[in-house]
N, CA, C and O atoms as CSV, one atom per row, in Angstrom:
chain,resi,resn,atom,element,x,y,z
A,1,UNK,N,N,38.570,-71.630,-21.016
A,1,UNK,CA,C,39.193,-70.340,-21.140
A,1,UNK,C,C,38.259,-69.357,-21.819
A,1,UNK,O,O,38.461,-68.164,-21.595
A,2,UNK,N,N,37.128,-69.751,-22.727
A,2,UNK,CA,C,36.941,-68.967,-23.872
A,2,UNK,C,C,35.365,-68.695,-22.465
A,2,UNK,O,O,35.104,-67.523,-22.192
A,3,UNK,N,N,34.741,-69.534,-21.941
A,3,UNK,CA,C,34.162,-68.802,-20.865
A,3,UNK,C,C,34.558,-68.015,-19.828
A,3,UNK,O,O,33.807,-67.233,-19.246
A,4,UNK,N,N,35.718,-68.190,-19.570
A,4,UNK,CA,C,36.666,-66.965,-18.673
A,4,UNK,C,C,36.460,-65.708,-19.308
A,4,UNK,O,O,35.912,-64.797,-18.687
A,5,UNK,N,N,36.840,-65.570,-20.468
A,5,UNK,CA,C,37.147,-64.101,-20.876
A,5,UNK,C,C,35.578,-63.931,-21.285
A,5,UNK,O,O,35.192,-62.825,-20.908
A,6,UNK,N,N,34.886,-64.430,-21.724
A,6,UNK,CA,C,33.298,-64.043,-22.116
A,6,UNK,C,C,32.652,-63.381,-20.115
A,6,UNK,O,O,31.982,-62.376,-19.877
A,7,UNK,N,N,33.073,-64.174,-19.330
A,7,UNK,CA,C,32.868,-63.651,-18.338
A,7,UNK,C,C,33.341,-62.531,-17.756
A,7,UNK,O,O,32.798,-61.837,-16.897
A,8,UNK,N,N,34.746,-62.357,-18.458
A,8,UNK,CA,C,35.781,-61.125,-17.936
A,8,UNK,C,C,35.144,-60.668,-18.856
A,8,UNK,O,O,34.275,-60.200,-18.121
A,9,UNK,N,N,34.844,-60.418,-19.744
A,9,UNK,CA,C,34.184,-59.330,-21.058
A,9,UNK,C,C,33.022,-58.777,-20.063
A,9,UNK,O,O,33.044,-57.589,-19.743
A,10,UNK,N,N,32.007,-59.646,-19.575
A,10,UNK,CA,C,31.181,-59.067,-18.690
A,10,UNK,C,C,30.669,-58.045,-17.952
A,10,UNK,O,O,29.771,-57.227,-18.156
A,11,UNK,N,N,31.600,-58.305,-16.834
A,11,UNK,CA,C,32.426,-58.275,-15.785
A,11,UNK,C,C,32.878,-56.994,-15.984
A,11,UNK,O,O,32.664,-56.265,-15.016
A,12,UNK,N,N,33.432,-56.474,-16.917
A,12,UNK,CA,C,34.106,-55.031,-17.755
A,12,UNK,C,C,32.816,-54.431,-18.242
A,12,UNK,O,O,32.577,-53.262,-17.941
A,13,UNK,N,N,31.933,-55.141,-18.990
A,13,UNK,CA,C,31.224,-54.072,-19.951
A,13,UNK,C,C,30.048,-53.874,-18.342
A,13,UNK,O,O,29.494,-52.791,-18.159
A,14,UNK,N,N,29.921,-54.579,-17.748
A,14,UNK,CA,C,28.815,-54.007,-16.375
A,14,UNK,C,C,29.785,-52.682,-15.330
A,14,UNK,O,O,29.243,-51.769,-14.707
A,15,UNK,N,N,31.133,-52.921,-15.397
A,15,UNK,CA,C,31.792,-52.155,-14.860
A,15,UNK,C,C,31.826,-50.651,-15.513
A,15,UNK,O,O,32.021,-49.593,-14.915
A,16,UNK,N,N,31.553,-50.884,-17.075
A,16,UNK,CA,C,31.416,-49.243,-18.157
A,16,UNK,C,C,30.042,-49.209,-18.178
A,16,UNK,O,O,29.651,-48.216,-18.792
A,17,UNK,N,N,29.106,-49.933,-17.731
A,17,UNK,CA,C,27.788,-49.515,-17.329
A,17,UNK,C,C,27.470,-48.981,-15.915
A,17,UNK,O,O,26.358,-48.553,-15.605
A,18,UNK,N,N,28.352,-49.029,-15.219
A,18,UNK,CA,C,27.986,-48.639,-13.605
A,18,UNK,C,C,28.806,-46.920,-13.837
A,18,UNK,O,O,28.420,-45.769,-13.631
A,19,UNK,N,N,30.241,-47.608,-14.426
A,19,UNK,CA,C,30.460,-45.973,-15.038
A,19,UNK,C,C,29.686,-45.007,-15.532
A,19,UNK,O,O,29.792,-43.894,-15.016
A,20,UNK,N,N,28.856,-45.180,-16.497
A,20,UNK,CA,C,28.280,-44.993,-17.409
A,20,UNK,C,C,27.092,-44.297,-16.390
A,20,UNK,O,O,27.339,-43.130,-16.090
A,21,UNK,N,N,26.190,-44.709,-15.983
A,21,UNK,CA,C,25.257,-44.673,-15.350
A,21,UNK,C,C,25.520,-44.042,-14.010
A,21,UNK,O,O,24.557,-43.424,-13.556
A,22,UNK,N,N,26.700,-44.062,-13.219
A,22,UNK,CA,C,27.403,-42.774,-12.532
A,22,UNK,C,C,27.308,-41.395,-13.333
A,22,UNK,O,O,26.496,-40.483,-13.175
A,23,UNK,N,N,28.190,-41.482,-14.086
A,23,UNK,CA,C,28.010,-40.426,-14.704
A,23,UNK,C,C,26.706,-39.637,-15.397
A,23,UNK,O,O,26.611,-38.448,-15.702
A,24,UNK,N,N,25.882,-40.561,-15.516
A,24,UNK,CA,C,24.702,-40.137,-16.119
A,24,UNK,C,C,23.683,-39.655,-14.896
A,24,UNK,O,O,22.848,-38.808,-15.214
A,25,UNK,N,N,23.688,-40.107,-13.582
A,25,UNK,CA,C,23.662,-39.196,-12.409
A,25,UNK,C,C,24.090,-38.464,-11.699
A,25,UNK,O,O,23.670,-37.977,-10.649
A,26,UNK,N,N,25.400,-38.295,-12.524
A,26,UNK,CA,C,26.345,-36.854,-12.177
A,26,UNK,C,C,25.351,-35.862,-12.706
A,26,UNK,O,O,24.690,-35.011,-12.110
A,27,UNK,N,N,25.424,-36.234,-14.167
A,27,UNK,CA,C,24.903,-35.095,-15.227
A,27,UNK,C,C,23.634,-34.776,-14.622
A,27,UNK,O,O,23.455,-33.586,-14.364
A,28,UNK,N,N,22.756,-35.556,-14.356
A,28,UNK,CA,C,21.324,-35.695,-13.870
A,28,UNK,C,C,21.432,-34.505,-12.871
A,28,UNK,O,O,20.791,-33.455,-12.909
A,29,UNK,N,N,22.488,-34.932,-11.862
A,29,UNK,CA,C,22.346,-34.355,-10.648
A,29,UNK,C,C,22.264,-32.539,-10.797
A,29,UNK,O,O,21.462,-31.637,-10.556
A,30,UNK,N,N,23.830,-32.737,-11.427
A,30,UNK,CA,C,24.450,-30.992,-11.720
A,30,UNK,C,C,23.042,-30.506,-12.768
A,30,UNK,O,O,22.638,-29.409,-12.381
A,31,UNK,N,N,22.554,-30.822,-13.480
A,31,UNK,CA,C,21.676,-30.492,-14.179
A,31,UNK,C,C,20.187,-30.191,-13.134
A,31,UNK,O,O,19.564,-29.189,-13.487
A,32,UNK,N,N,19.724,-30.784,-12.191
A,32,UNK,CA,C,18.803,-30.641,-10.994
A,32,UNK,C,C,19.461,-29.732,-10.282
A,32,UNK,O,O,18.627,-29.097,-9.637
A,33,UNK,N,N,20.636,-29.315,-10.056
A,33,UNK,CA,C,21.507,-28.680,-8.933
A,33,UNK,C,C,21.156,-27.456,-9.278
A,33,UNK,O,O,20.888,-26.572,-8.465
A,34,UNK,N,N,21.131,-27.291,-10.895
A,34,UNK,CA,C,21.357,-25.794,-11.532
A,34,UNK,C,C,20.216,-25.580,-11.580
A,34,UNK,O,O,19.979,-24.381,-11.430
A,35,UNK,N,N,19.206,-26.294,-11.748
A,35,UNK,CA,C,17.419,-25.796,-11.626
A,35,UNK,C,C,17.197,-25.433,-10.527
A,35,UNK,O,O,16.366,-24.526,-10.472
A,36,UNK,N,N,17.707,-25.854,-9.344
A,36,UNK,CA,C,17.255,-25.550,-8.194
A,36,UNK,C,C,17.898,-24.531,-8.164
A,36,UNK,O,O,17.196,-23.558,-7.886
A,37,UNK,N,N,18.875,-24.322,-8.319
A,37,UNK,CA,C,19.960,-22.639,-7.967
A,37,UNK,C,C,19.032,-22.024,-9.297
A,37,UNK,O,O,19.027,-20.901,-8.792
A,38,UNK,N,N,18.563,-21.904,-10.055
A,38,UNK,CA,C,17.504,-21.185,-10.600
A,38,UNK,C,C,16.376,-20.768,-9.903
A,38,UNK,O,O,15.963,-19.609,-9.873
A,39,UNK,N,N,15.757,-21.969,-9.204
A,39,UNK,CA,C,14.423,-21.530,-8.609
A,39,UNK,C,C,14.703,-21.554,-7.343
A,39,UNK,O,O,13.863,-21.829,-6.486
A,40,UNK,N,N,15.946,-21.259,-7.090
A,40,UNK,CA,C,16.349,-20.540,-5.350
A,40,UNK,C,C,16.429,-19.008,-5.913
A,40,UNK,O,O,15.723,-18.122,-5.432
A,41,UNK,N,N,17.291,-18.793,-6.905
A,41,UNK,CA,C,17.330,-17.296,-7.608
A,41,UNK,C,C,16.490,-16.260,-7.221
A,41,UNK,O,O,16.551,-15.242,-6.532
A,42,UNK,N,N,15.119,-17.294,-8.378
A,42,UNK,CA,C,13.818,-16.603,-8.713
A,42,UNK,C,C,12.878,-16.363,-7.565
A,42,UNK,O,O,12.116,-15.400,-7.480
A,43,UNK,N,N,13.046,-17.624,-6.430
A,43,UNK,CA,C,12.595,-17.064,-5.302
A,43,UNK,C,C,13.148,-16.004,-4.805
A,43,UNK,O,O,12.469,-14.979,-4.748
A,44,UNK,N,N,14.491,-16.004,-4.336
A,44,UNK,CA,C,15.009,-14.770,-3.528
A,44,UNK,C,C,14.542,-13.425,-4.467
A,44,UNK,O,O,14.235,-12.356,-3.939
A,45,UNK,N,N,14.537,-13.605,-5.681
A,45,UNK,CA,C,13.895,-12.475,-6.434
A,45,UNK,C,C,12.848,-12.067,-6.042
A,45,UNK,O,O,12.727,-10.880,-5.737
A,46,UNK,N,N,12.100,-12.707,-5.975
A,46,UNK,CA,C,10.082,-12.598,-5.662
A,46,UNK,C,C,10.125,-12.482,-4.217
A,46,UNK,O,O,9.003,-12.219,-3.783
A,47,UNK,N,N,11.057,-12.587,-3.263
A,47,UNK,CA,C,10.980,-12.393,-1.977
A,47,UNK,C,C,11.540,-10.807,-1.999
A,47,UNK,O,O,11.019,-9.988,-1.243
A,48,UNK,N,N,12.462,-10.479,-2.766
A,48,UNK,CA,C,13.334,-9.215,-2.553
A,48,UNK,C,C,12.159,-8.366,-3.224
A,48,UNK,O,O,11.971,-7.242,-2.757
A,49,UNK,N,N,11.673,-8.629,-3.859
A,49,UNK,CA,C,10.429,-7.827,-4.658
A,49,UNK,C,C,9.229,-7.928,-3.777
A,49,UNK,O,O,8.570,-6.924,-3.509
A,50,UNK,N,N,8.942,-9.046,-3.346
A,50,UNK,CA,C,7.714,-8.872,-2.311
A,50,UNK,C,C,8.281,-7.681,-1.441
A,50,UNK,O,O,8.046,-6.499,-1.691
A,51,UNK,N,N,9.111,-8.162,-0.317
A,51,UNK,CA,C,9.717,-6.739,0.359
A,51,UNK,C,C,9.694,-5.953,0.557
A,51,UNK,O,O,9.458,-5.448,1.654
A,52,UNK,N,N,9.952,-5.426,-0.514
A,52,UNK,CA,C,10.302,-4.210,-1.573
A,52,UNK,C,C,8.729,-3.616,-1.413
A,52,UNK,O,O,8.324,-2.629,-0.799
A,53,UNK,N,N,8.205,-4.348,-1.998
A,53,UNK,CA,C,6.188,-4.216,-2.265
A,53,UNK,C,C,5.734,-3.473,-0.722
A,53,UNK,O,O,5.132,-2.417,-0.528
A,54,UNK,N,N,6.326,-4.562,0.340
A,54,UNK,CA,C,5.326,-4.472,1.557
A,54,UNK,C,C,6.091,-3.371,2.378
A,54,UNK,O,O,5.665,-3.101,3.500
A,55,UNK,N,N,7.566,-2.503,1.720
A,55,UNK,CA,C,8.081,-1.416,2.256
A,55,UNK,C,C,7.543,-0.116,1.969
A,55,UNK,O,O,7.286,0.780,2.773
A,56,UNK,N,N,7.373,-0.128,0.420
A,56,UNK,CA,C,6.232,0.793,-0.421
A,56,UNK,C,C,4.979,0.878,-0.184
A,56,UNK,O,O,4.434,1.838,-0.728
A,57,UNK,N,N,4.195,0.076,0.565
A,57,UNK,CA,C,2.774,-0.143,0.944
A,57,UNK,C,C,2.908,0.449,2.904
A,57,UNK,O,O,2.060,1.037,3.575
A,58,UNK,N,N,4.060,0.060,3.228
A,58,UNK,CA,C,4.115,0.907,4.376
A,58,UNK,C,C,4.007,1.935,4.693
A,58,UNK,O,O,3.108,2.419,5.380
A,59,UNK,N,N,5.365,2.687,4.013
A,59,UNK,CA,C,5.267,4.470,3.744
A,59,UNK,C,C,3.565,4.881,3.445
A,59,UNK,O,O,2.870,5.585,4.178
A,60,UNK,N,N,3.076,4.119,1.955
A,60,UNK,CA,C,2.085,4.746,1.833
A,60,UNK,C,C,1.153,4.793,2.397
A,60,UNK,O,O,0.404,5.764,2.290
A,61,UNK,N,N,0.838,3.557,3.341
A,61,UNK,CA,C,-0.124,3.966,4.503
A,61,UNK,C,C,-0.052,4.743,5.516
A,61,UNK,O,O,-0.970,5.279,6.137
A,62,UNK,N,N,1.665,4.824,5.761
A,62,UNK,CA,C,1.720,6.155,6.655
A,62,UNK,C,C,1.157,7.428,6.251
A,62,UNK,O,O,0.573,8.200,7.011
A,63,UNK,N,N,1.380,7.622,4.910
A,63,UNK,CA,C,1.522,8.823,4.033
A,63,UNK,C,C,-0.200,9.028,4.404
A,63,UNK,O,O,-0.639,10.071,4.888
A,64,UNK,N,N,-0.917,8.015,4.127
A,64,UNK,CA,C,-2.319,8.552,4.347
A,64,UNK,C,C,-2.870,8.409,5.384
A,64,UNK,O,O,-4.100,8.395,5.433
A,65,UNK,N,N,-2.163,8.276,6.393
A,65,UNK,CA,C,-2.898,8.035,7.666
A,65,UNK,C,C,-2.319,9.902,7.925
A,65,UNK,O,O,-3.162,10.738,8.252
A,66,UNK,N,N,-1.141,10.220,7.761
A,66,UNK,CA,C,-1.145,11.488,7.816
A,66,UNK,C,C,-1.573,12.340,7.111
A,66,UNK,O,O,-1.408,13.555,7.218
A,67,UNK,N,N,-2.125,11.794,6.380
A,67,UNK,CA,C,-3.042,12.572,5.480
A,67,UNK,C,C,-4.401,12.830,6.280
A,67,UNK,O,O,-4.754,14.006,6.372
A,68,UNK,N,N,-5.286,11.734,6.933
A,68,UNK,CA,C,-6.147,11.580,7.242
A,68,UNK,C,C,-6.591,12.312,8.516
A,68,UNK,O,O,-7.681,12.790,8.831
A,69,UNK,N,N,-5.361,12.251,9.179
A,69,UNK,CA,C,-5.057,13.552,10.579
A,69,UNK,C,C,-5.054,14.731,10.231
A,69,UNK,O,O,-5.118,15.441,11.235
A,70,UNK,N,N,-5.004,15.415,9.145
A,70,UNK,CA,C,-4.486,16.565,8.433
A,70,UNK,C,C,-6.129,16.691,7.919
A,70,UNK,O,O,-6.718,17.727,8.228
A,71,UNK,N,N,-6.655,15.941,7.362
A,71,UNK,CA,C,-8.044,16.654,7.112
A,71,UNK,C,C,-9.124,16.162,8.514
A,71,UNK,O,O,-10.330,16.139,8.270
A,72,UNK,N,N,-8.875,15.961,9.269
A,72,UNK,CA,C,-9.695,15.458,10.683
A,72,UNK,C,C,-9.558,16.536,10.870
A,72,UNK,O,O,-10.520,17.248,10.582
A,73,UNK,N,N,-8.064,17.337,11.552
A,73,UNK,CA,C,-7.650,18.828,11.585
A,73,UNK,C,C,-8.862,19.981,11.026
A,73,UNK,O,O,-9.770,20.664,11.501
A,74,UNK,N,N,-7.982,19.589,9.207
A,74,UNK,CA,C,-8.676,20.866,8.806
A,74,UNK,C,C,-10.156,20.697,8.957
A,74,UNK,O,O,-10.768,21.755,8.812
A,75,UNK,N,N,-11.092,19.357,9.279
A,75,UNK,CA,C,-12.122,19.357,9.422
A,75,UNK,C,C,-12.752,20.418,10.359
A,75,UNK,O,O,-13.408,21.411,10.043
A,76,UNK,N,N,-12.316,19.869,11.872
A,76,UNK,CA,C,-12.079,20.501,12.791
A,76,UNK,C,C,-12.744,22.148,12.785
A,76,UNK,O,O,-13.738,22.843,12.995
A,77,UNK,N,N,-11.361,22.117,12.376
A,77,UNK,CA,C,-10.943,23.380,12.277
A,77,UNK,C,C,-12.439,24.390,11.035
A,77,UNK,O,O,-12.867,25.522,11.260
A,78,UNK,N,N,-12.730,23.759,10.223
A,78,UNK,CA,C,-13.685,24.574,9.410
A,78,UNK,C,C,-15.457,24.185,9.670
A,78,UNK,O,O,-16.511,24.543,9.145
A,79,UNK,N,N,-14.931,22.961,11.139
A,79,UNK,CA,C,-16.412,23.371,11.825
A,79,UNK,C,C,-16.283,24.379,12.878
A,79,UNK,O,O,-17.260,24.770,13.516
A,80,UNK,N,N,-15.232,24.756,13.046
A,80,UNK,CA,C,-15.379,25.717,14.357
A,80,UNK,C,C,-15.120,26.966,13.339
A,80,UNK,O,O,-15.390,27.989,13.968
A,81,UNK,N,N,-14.765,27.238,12.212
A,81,UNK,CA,C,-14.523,28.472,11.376
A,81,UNK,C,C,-16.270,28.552,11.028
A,81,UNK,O,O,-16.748,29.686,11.023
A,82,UNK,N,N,-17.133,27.477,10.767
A,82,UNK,CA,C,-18.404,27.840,10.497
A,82,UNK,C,C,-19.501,28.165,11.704
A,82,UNK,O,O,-20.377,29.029,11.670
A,83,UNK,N,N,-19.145,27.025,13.019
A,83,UNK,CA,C,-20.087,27.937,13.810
A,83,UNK,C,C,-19.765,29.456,14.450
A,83,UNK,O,O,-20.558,30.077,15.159
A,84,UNK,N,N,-18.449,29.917,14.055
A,84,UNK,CA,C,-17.786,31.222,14.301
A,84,UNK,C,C,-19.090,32.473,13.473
A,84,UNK,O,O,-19.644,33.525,13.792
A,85,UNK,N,N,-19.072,31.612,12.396
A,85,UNK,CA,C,-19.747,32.512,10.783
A,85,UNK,C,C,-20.847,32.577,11.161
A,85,UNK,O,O,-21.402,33.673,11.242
A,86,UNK,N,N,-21.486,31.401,11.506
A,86,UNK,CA,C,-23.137,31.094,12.051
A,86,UNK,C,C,-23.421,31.969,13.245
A,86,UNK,O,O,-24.542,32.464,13.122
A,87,UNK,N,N,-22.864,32.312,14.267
A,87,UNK,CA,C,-22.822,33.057,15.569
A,87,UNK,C,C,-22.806,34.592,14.872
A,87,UNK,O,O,-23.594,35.504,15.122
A,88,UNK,N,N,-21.848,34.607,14.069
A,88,UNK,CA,C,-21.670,36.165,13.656
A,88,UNK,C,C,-23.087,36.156,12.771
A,88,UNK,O,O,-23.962,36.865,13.270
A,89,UNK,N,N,-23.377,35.609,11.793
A,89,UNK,CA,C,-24.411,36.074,11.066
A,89,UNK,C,C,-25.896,35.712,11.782
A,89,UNK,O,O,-26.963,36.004,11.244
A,90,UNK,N,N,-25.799,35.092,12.960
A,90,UNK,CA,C,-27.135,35.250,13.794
A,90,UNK,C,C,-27.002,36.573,14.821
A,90,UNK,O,O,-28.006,36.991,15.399
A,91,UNK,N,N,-26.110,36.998,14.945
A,91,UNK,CA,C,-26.006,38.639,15.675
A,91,UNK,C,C,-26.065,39.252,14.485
A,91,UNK,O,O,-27.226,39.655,14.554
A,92,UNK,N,N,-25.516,39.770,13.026
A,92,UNK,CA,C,-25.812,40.645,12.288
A,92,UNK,C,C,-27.447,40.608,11.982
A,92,UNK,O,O,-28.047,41.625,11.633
A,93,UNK,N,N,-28.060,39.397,12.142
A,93,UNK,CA,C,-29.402,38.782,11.597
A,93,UNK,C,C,-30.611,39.994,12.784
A,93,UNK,O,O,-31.602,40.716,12.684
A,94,UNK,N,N,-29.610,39.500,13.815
A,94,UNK,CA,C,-30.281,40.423,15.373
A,94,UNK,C,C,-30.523,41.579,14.835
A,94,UNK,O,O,-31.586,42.070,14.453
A,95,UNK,N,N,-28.960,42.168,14.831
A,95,UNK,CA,C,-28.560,43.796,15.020
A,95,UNK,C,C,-29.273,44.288,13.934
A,95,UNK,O,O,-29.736,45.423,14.041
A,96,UNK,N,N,-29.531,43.391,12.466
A,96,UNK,CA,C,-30.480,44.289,11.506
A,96,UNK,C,C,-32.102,44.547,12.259
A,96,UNK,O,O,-32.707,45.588,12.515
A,97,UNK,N,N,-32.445,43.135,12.457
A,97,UNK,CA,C,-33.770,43.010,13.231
A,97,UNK,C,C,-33.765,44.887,14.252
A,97,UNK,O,O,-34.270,45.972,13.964
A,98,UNK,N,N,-33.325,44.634,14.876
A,98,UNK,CA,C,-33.031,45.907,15.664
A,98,UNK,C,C,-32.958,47.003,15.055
A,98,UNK,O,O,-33.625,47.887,15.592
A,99,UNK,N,N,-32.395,47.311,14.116
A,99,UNK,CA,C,-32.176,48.806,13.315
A,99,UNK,C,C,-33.540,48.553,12.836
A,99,UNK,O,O,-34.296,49.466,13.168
A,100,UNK,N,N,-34.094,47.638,12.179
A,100,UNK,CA,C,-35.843,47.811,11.638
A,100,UNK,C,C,-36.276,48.440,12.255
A,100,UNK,O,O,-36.610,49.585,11.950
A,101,UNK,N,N,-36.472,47.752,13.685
A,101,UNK,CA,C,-37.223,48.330,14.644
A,101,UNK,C,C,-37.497,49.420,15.058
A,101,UNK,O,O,-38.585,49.835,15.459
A,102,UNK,N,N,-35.882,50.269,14.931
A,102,UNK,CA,C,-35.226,51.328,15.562
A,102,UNK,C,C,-35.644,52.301,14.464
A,102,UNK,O,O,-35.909,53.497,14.580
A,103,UNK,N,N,-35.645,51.289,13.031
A,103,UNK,CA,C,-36.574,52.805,11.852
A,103,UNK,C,C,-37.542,52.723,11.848
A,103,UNK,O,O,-38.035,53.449,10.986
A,104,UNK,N,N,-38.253,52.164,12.403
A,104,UNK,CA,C,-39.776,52.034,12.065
A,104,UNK,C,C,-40.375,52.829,13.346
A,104,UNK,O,O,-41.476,53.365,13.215
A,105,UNK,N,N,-39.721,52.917,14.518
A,105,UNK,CA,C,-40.051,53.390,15.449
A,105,UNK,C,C,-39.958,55.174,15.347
A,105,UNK,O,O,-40.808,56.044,15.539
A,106,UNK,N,N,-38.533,55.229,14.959
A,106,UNK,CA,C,-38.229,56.751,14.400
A,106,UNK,C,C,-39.409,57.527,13.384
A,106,UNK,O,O,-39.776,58.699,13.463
A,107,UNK,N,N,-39.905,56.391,12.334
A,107,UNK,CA,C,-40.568,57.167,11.197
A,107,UNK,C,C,-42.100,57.085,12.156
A,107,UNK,O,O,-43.126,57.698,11.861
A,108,UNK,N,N,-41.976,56.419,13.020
A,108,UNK,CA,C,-43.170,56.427,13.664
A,108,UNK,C,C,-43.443,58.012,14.464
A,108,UNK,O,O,-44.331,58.861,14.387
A,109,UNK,N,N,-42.422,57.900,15.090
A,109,UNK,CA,C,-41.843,59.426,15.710
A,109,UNK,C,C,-42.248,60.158,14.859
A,109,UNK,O,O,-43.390,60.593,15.011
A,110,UNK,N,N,-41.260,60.675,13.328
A,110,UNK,CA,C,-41.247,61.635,12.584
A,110,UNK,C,C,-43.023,61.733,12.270
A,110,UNK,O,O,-43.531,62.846,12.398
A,111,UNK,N,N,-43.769,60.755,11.933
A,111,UNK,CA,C,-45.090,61.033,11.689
A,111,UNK,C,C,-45.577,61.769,12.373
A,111,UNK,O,O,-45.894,62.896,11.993
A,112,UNK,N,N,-45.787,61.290,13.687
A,112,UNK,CA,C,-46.166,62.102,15.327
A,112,UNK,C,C,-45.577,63.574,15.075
A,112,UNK,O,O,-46.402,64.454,15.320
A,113,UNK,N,N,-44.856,63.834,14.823
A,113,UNK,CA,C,-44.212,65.057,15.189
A,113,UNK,C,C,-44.680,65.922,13.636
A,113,UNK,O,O,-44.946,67.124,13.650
A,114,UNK,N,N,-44.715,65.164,12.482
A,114,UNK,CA,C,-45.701,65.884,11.434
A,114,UNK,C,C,-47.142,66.133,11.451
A,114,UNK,O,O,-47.932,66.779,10.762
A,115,UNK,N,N,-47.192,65.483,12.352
A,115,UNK,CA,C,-48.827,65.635,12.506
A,115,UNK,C,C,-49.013,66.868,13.821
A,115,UNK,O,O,-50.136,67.216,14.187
């Protein structure tokens, strides 16, 4: 008898160890469960923030690509405003050339005609 119950004693205390040790991979588990729902969190964070990053980096490359059309433009535009300037100041460059001419020829005259 007295090995019966030493065996039923057993028998029980392996049964509050399987308990025991259930539960201690409950805890284990829910305790891993909640780290991971942490570092699922922190990812979706760093993903919503990456995002976020590569939506802001969009615009701004638009922003300077229209930027970049805008001075191609005004480039453009202030080489044809300079060979405009260059054309005009190679005819004023002329038309003075010409009035020289046109006084030097006159005082050439006026001499002739003082003499």
């Amino acid at each position: 008898m007295k090995c019966q119950v030493d065996k039923s004693g057993l028998s029980n205390k392996s049964a509050l160890q399987t308990d025991t040790t259930t539960g201690e991979e409950i805890d284990s588990l829910q305790k891993s469960h909640v780290f991971n729902m942490q570092k699922l969190k922190n990812s979706e964070l760093r993903l919503t923030e990456a995002e976020q990053k590569m939506r802001e980096l969009s615009l701004n490359i638009k922003m300077k690509e229209e930027l970049i059309k805008e001075l191609v433009r005004t480039g453009k535009d202030a080489q044809s405003v300079s060979r405009q300037y260059s054309l005009k100041i190679t005819k004023l460059e002329q038309e003075s050339e010409q009035a020289k001419m046109e006084l030097a020829e006159t005082q050439k005259r006026l001499q002739e005609l003082e003499s």
